[in-house]
Structure formats: structure tokens, C-alpha cells
Backbone bond lengths (Angstrom), bond angles and torsions (degrees), N, CA, C in turn:
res aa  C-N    CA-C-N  psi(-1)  N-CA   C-N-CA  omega(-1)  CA-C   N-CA-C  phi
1 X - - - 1.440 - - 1.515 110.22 -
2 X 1.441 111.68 136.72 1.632 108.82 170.50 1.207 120.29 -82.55
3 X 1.609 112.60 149.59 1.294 102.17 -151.18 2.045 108.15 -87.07
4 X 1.247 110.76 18.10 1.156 98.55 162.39 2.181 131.74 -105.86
5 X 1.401 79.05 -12.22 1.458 111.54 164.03 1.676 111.25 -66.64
6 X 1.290 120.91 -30.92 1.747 130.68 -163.09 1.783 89.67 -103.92
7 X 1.567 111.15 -29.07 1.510 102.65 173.28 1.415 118.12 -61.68
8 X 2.022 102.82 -43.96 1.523 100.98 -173.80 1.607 121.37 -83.22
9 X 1.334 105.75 0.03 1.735 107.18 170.61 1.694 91.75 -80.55
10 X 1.159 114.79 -42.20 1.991 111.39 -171.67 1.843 99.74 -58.26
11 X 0.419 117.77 -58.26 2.090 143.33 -165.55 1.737 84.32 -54.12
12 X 1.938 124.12 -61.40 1.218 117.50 -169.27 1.280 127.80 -50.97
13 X 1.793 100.84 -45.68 1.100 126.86 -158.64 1.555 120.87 -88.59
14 X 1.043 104.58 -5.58 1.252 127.72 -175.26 1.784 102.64 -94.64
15 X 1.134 101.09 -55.52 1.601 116.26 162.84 1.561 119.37 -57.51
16 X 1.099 125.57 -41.55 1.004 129.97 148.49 1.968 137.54 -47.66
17 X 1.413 90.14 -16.16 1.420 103.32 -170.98 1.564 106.77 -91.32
18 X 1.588 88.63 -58.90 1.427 97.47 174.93 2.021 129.74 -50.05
19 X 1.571 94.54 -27.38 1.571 99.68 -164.43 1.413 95.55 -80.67
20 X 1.408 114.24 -11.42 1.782 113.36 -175.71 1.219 106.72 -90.97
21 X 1.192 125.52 -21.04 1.415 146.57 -151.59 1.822 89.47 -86.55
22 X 1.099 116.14 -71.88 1.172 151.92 -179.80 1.775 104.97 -44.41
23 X 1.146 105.72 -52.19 1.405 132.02 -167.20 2.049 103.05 -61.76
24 X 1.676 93.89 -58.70 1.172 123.77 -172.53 1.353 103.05 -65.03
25 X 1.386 115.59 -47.65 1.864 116.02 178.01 1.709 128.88 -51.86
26 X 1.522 99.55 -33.87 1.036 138.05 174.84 1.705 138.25 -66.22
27 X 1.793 89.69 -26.09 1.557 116.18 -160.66 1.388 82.26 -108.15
28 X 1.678 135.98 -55.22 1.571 135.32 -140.99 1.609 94.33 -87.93
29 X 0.766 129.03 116.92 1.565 139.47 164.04 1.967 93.28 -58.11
30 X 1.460 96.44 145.94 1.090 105.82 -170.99 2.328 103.89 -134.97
31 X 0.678 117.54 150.12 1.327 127.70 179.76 1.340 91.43 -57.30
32 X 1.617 130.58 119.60 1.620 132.31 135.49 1.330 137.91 -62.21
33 X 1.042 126.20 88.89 1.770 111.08 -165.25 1.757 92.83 -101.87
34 X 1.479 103.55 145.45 1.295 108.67 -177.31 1.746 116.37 -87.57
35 X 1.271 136.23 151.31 1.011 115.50 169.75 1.493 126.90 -79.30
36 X 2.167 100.18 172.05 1.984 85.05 -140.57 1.639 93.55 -86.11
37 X 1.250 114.63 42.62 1.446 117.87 176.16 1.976 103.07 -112.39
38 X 0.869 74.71 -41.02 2.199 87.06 167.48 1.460 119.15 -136.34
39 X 2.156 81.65 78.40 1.673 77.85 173.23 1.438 128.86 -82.17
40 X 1.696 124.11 175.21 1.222 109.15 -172.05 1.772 89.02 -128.84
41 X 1.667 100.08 -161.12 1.125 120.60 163.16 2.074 123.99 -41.12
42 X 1.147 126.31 140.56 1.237 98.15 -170.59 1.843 127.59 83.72
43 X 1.256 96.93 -11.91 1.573 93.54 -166.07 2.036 90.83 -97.02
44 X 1.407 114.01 166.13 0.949 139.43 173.65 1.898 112.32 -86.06
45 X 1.458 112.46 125.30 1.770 81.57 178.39 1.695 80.38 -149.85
46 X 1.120 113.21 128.80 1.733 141.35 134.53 0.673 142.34 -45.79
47 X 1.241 146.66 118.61 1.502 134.49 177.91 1.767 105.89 -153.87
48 X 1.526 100.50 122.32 1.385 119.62 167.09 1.630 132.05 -97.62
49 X 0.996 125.41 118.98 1.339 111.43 177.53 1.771 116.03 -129.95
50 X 1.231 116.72 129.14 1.833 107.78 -132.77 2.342 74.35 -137.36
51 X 1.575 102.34 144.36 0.827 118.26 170.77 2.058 122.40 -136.26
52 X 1.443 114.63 -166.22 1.249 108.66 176.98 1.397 101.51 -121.52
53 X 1.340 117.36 5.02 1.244 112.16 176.03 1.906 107.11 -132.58
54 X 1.051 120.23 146.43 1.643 111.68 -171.05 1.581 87.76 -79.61
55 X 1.174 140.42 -79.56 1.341 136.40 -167.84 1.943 106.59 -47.43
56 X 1.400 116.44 107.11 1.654 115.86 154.90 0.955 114.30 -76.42
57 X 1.368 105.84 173.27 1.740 126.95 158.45 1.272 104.67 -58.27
58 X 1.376 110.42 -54.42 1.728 121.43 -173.58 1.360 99.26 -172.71
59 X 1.643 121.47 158.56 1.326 113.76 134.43 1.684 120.07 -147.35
60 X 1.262 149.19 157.39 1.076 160.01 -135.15 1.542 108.50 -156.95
61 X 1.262 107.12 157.23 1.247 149.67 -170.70 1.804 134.76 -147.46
62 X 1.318 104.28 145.00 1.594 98.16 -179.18 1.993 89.79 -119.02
63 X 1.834 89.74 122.88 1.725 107.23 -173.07 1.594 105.33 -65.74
64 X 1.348 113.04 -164.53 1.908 142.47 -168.55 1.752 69.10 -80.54
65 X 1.293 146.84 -79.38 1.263 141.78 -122.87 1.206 110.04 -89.44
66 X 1.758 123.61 -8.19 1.627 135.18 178.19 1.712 88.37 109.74
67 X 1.303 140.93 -20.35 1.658 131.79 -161.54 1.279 118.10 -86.37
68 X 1.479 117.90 133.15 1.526 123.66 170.25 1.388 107.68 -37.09
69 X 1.597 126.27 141.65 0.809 134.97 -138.67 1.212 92.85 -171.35
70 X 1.521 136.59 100.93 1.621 118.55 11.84 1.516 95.62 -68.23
71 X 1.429 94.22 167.50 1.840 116.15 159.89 1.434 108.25 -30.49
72 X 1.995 84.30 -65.79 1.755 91.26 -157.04 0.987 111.30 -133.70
73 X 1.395 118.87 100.61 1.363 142.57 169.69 1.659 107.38 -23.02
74 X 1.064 132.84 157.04 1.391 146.39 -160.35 1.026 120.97 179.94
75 X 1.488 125.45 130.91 1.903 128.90 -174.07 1.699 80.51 -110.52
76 X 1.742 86.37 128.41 1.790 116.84 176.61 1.546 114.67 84.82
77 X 1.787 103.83 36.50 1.589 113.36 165.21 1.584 117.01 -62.97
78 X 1.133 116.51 113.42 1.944 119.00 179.22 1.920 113.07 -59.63
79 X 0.693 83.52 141.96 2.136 74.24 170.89 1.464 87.33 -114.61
80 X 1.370 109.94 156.68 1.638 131.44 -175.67 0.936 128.16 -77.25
81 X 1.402 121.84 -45.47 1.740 135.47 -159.88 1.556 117.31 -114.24
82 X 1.225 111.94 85.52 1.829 118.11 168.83 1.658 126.02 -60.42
83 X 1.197 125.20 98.80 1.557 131.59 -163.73 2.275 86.34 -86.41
84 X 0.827 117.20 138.43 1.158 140.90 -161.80 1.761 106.47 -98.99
85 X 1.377 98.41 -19.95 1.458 122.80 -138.84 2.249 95.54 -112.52
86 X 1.586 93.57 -35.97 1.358 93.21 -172.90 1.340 90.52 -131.62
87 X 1.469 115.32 8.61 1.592 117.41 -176.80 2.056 111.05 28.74
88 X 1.302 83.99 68.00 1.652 96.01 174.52 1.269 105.08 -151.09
89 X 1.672 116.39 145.37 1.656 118.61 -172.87 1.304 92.01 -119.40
90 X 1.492 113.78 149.77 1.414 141.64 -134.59 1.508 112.96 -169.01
91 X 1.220 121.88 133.24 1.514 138.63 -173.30 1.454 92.00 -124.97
92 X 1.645 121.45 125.13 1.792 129.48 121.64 0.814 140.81 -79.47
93 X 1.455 130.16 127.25 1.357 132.67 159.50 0.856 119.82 -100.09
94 X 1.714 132.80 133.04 1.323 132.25 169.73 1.754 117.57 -113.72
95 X 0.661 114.22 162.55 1.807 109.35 -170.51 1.304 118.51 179.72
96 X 1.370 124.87 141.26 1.532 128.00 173.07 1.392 122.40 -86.37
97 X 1.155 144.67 116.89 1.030 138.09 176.89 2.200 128.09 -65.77
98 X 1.357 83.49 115.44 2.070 98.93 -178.13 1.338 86.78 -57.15
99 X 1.290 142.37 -62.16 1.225 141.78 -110.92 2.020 117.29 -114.98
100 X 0.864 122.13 97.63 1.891 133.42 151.90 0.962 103.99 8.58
101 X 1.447 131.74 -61.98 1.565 131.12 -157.06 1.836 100.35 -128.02
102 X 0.937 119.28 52.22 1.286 129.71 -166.96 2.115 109.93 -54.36
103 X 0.934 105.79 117.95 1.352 117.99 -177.13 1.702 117.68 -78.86
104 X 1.405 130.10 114.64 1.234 114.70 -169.22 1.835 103.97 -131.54
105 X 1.715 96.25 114.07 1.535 89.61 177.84 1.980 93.76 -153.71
106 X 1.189 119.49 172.11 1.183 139.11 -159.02 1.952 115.51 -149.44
107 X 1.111 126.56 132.34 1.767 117.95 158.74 1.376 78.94 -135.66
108 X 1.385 85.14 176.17 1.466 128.93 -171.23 1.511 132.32 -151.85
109 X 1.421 149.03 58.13 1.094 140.55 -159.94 1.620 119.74 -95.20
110 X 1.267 99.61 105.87 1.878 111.69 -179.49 1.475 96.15 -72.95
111 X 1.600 81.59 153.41 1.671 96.65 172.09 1.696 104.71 -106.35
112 X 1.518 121.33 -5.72 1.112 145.46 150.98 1.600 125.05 -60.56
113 X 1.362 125.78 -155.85 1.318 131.09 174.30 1.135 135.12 -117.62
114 X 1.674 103.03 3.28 1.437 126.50 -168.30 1.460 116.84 -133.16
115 X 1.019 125.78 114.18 1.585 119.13 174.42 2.022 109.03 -138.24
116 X 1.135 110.45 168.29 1.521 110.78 -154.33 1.704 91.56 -161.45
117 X 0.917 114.18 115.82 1.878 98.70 139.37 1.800 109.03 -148.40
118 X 1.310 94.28 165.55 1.435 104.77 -164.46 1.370 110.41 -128.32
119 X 1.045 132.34 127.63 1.925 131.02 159.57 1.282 102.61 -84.94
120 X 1.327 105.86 149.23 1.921 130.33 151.76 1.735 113.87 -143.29
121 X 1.208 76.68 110.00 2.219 95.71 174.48 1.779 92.10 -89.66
122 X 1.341 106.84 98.91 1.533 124.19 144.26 1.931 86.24 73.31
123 X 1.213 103.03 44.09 1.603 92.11 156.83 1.584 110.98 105.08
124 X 1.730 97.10 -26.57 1.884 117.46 -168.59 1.703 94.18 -80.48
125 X 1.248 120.81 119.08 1.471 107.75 159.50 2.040 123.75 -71.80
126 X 1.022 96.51 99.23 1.653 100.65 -176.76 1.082 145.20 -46.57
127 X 1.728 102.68 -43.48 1.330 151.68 -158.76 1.146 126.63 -155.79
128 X 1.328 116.89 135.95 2.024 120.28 173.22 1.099 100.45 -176.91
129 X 1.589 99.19 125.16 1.328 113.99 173.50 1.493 105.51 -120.98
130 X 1.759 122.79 134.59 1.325 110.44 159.66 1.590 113.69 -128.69
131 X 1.565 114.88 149.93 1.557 111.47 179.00 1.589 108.54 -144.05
132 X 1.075 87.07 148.09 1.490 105.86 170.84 1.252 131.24 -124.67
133 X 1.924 115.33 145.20 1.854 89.82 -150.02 1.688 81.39 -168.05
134 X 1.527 120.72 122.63 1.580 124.78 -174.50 2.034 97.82 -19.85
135 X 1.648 109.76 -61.93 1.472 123.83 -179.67 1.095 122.14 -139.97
136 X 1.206 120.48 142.36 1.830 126.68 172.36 1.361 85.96 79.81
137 X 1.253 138.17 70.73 1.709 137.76 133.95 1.061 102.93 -69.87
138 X 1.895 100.35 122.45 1.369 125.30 -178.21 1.285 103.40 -114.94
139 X 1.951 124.55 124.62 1.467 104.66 178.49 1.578 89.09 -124.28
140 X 1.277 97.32 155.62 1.742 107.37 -175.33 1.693 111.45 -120.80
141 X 1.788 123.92 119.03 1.491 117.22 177.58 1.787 81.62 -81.28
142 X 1.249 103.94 -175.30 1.495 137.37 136.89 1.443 109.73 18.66
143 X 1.578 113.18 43.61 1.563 121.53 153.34 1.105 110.70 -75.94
144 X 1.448 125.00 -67.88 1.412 125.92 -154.06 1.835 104.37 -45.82
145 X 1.230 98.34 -55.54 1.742 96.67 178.22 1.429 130.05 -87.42
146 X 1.341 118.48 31.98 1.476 135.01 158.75 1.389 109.62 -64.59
147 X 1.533 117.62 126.41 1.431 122.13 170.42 1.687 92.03 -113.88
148 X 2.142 84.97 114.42 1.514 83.24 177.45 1.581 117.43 -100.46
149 X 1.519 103.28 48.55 1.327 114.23 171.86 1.845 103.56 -123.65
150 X 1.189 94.84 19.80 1.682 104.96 167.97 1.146 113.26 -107.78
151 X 1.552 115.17 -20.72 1.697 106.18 -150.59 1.636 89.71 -109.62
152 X 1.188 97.74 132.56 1.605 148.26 170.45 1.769 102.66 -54.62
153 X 1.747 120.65 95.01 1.493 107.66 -158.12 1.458 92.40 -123.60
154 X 1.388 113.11 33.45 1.763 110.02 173.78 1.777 97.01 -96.09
């Protein structure tokens, strides 16, 4: 073979590789995951909210569906989980999100001096707020960017 003839099978085939390559990327639908700053439908979301006293004032959440979360708010909500370690009691929530434009925010009001809560969209920590305050440490995730023309108030 001459060697400029063995160039233009290299030059074709190469071209050829790529347009399938290309072709194929194009054709295979691939999983979208949203980022954990705009999560969507499908996404994973967390939420911790950790105090110094097990009994709060209250604390809240925005659910998978955009809705306050609990139902029904209550002064002297318990959190579940005592860490031994940072001697602070602490509630998780984990949940999938129903919703496209998924809304992610958290409070927390201690009747203590310490309050904390944290978001994670699919593993990413988003948000964390912590405060401290003689009484009633209030910590706030993901207020400021709540669109409360998203959230679902039936």
C-alpha cells in the first residue's frame, strides 16, 4: 500500500469513529440529575435539625410535595436522637422529592441555646445554619430562597 492511500483510510476512519461516537451520545438518553442547588423531581433531600435541648419550641420543614412539614406545628416538639458525643438531640428526615421545582428550607427553635439544621440534595450539603443565643436559638436552612408562590399550603 502507498503510504498516502494508508493515510486516507487513517483520516476516514477516524472520522468515521467519531461521527458514531457522537451519533451514539446523542441517540442514548442518559439520567438528568439536577443540581443540589435546584433540586427536582427524583432528587434525594435530607434534612437535619439538631438542638441542646430534646424538647423545642418547634421545628419545621418544607416536604417531597413543596408542604410545611409537620402538618401541625406544636410548642414542645421532642427530637429523637441523643449523640453522647456532642451531647445534642437531633431529628432526620429523608425524602424524595414529587416535585420539578422542588423547594428546600428548614427552622428550628430551641428552648435551649443551641440550634443547627442542615440540608443535603442527593448527598451535596446545601445549607447550614448554626446559632447560639442565652434562649430560644433559632437556626434557619433555605429561607431566604423560598418561593412562597411554590409552596403547596392545603
Amino acid at each position: 500500500m502507498e503510504k498516502g492511500t494508508d493515510m486516507g483510510i487513517r483520516r476516514w476512519m477516524t472520522v468515521v469513529t467519531v461521527a458514531v461516537a457522537v451519533v451514539l451520545g446523542l441517540a442514548i438518553p442518559g439520567t438528568a440529575q439536577a443540581g443540589p442547588r435546584n433540586p427536582t423531581a427524583g432528587d434525594r433531600i435530607t434534612i437535619q435539625v439538631a438542638s441542646d435541648q430534646r424538647s423545642t419550641y418547634s421545628y419545621w420543614w418544607v416536604d417531597g410535595h413543596n408542604r410545611w412539614a409537620p402538618r401541625t406545628t406544636q410548642v414542645g416538639m421532642n427530637l429523637r436522637d441523643f449523640d453522647p458525643k456532642t451531647r445534642l438531640w437531633s431529628t432526620t428526615i429523608t425524602f424524595v422529592s414529587h416535585k420539578k421545582r422542588q423547594q428546600t428550607a428548614a427552622n428550628i427553635t430551641s428552648w435551649g441555646g443551641y440550634a443547627r439544621c442542615t440540608i443535603w440534595v442527593n448527598g451535596v450539603r446545601v445549607s447550614h445554619h448554626v446559632y447560639r443565643a442565652p434562649i430560644f436559638a433559632q437556626a434557619q436552612c433555605g429561607i431566604a430562597g423560598l418561593d412562597p408562590n411554590r409552596l403547596d399550603y392545603r
